[in-house]
VMD Tcl script that draws the C-alpha trace (Angstrom):
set ca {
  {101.01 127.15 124.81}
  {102.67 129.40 127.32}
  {106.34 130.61 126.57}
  {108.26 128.20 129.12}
  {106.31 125.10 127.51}
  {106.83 126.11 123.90}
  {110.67 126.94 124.42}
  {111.15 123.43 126.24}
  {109.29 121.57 122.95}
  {111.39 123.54 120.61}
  {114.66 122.82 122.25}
  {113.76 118.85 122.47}
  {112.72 119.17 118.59}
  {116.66 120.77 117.80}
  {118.01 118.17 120.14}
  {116.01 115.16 118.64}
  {116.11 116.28 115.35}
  {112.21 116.12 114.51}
  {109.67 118.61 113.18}
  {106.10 119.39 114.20}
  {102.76 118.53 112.96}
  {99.95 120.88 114.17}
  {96.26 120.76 113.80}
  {94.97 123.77 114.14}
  {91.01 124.48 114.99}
  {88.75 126.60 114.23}
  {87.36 127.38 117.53}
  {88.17 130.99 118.90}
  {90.75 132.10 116.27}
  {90.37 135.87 115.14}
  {88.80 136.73 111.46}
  {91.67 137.39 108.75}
  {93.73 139.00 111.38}
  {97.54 138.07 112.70}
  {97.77 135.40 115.53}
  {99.54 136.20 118.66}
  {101.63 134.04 120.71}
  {100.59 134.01 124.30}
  {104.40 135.65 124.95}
  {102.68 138.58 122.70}
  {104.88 137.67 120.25}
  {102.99 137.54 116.56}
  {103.23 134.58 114.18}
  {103.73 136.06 110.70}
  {100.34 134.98 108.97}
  {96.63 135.63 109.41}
  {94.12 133.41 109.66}
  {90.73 133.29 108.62}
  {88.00 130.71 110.05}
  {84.88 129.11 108.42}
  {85.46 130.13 104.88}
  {83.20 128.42 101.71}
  {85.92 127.41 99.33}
  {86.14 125.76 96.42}
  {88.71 123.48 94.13}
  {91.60 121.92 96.38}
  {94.14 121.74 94.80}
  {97.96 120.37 95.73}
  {101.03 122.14 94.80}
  {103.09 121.07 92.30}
  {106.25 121.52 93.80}
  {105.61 121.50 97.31}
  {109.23 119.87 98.91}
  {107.02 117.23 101.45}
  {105.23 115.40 99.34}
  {105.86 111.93 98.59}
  {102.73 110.09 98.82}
  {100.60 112.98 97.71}
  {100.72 113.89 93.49}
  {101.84 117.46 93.59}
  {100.12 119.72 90.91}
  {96.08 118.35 90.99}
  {93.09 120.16 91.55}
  {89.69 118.50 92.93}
  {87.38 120.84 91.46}
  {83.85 121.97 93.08}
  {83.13 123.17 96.40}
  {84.56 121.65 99.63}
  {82.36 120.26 102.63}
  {82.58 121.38 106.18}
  {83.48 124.77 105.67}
  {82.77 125.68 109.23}
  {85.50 123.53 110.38}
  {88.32 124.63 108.18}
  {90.77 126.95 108.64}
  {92.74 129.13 105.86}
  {96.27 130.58 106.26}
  {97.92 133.75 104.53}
  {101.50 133.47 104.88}
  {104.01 136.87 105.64}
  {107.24 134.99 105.42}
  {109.34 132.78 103.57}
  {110.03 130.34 105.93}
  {106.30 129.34 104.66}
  {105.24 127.90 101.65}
  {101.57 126.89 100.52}
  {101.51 122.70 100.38}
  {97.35 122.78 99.79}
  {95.29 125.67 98.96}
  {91.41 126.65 97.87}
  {89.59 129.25 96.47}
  {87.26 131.33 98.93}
  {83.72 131.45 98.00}
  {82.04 135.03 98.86}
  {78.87 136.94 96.58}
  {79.40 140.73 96.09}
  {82.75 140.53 97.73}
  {85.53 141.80 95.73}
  {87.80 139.42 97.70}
  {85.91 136.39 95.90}
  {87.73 133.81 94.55}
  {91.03 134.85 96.72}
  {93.39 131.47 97.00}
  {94.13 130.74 100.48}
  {96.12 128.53 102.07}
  {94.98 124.98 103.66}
  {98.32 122.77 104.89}
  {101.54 125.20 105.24}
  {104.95 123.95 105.58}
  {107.59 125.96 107.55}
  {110.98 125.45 106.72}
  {112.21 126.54 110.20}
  {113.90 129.53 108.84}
  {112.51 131.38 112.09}
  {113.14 129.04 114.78}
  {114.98 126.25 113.24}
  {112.43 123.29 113.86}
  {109.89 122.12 111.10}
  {106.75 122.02 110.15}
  {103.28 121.37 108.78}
  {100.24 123.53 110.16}
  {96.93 121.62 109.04}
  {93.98 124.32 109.07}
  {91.22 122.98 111.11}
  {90.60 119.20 110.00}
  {91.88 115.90 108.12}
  {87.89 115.34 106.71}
  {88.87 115.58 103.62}
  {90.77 113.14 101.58}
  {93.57 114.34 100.30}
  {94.90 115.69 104.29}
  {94.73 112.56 104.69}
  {97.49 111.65 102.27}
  {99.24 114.71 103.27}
  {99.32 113.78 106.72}
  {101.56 110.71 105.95}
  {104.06 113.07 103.78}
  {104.04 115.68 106.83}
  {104.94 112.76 109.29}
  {107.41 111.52 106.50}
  {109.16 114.79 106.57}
  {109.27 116.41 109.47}
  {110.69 112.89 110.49}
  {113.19 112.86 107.94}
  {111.92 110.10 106.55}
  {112.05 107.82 109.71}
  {108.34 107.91 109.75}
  {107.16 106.77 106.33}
  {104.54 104.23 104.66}
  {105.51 101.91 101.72}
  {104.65 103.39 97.94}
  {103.67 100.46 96.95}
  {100.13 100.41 96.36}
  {97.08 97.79 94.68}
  {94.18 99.07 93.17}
  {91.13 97.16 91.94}
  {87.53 98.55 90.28}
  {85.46 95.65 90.41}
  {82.11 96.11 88.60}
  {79.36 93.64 89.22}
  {76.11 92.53 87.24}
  {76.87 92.92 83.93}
  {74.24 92.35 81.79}
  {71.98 91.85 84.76}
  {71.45 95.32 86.96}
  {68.57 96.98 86.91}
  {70.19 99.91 85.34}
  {72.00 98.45 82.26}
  {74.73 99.27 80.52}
  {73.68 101.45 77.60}
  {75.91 102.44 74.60}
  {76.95 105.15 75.91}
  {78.16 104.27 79.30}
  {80.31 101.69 77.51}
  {82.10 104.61 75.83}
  {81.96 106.69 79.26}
  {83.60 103.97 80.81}
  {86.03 103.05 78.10}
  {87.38 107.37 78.82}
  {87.32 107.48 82.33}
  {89.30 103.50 82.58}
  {91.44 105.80 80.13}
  {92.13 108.76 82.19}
  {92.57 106.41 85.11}
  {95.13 104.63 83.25}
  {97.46 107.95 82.87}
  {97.50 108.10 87.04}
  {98.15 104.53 87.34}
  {99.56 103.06 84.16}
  {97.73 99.40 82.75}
  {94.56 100.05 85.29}
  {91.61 98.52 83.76}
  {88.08 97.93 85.47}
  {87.20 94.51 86.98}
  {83.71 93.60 85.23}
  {81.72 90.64 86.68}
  {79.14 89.50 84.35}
  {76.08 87.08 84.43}
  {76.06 85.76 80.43}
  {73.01 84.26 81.19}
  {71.46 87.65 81.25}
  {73.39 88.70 77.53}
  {70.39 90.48 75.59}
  {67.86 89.13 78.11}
  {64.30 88.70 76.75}
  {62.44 91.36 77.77}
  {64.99 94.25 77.41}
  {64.87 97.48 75.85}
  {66.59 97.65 72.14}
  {68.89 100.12 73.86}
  {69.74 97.71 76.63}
  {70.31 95.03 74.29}
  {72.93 97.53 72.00}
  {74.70 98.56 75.50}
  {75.39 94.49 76.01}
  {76.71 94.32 72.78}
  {78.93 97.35 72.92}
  {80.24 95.93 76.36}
  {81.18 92.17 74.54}
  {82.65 95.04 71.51}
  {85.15 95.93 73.88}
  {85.68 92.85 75.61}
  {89.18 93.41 75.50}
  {90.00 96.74 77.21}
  {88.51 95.34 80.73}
  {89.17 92.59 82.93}
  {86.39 89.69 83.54}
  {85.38 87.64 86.49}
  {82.32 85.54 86.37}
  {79.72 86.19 88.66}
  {77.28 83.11 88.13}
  {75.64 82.43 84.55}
  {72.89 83.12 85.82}
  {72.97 85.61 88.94}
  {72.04 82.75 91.14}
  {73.74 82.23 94.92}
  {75.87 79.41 94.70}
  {75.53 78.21 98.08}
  {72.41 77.37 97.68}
  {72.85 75.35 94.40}
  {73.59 71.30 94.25}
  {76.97 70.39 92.25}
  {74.59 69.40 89.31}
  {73.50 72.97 89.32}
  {77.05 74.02 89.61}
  {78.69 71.85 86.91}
  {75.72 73.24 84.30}
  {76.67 76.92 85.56}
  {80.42 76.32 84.37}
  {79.45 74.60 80.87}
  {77.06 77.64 80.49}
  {79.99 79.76 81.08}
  {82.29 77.78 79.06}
  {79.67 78.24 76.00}
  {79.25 81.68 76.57}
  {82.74 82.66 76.56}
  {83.77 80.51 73.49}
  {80.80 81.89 71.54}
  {80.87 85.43 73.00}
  {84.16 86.60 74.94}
  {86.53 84.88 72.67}
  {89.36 85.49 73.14}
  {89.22 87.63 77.08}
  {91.25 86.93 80.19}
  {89.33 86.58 83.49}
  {91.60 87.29 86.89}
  {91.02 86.15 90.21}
  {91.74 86.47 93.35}
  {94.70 84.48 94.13}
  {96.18 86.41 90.92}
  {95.92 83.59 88.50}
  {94.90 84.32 85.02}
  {92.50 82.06 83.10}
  {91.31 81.81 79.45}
  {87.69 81.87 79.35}
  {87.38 78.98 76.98}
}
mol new
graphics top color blue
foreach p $ca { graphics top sphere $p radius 0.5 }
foreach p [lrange $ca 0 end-1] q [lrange $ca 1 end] { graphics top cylinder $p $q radius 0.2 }
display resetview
């Protein structure tokens, strides 16, 4: 942006009382070096384009962030590394909001933590902001996004908090790939860990009891039903036909028999278990 144009935005951001958020691309930039204004005047960080990196991870006490849970690292490497871009801050109007780890063999600069999302506190010119390097692919700029536009705003841009989450797993006892023991307890953890990020979550299971140690299966497919009825009461339940058939295409005789199945099933099996719906009603299988 020339000097005239960039001068005439900052102005209208002091007047207005807004900040700025900035996308910036890959395309041309120059390799770990300092950007230059096109007045010639330098912006106090370098830039470096195209980087492998690994593990984003969120700052814990980044001052934006409202949507986004500061502190968290997604570990493993990060797609699209032609299209990012990583900043390395020279002042303290900046501070690092997102960062990653570059990924470079038989470089001693390996494993460096750049910056991905800086926020400037306008200690230079006096207007805020949040410079995005290169894309909003990923995920979690995505939620950062919203806390940028929430604060650079002052808050008169903003989404509600409130938020609904729901795991449903179908074909329960059915799927070609059954439970086995062992996924039970894998699921049981990871429902767990879940449930410290968003306290009573539990998993949605739909189940066919029709299919409950189906003739045919392996001994080990037959344990993994059990251990899933074992646990019964850690999950939610929803029925998903007794037995996996399309209900459209079934006469109410066929329907009415599918309930009592159910009914039977749950008395004998799921006693007692909660199934939800839904309009958000609770019933009592059985």
């Amino acid at each position: 942006m020339d000097p005239w144009n960039r001068d005439l935005l900052l102005k209208y951001c002091k007047m207005f009382d807004v900040g700025i958020v900035s996308l910036v691309p890959s395309g041309d930039l120059p390799f770990d070096e300092e950007v230059t204004l096109k007045s010639g005047e330098p912006l106090p960080f370098t830039v470096r384009t195209g980087p492998d990196l690994r593990d984003f991870s969120v700052t814990a006490n980044a001052t934006m962030l409202r949507v986004t849970r500061g502190g968290q690292t997604e570990s493993g490497p990060i797609p699209h590394g032609e299209d990012w871009v990583t900043f390395m801050p020279r002042h303290v109007t900046y501070s690092s909001v997102a960062s990653a780890k570059l990924v470079e063999e038989d470089d001693e600069r390996g494993g460096d933590e750049r910056s991905l999302v800086l926020q400037d506190h306008g200690k230079l010119d006096g207007v805020r902001k949040v410079l995005f390097g290169g894309q909003l692919r990923h995920w979690v700029n995505k939620l950062l996004l919203l806390d940028a536009l929430h604060w650079v705003s002052k808050g008169k841009v903003a989404v509600p908090l409130t938020r609904y989450i729901l795991v449903d797993i179908d074909d329960v006892f059915v799927g070609k790939h059954r439970f086995l023991p062992s996924d039970v307890e894998e699921l049981l953890s990871s429902q767990r860990r879940l449930a410290e990020l968003v306290p009573g979550f539990k998993y949605n299971l739909g189940f066919s009891g029709g299919s409950f140690r189906r003739e045919g299966s392996e001994e080990k497919e037959k344990a993994g039903d059990e251990a899933v009825v074992a646990a019964r009461d850690e999950f939610w339940w929803f029925p998903h036909s007794f037995t996996h058939f399309q209900a459209h295409k079934a006469d109410n005789v066929s329907l009415l028999i599918n309930e009592v199945c159910y009914f039977v099933f749950g008395r004998e099996s799921m006693n007692p278990s909660k199934t939800f719906f839904s309009d958000g009603k609770e019933q009592t299988i059985c």
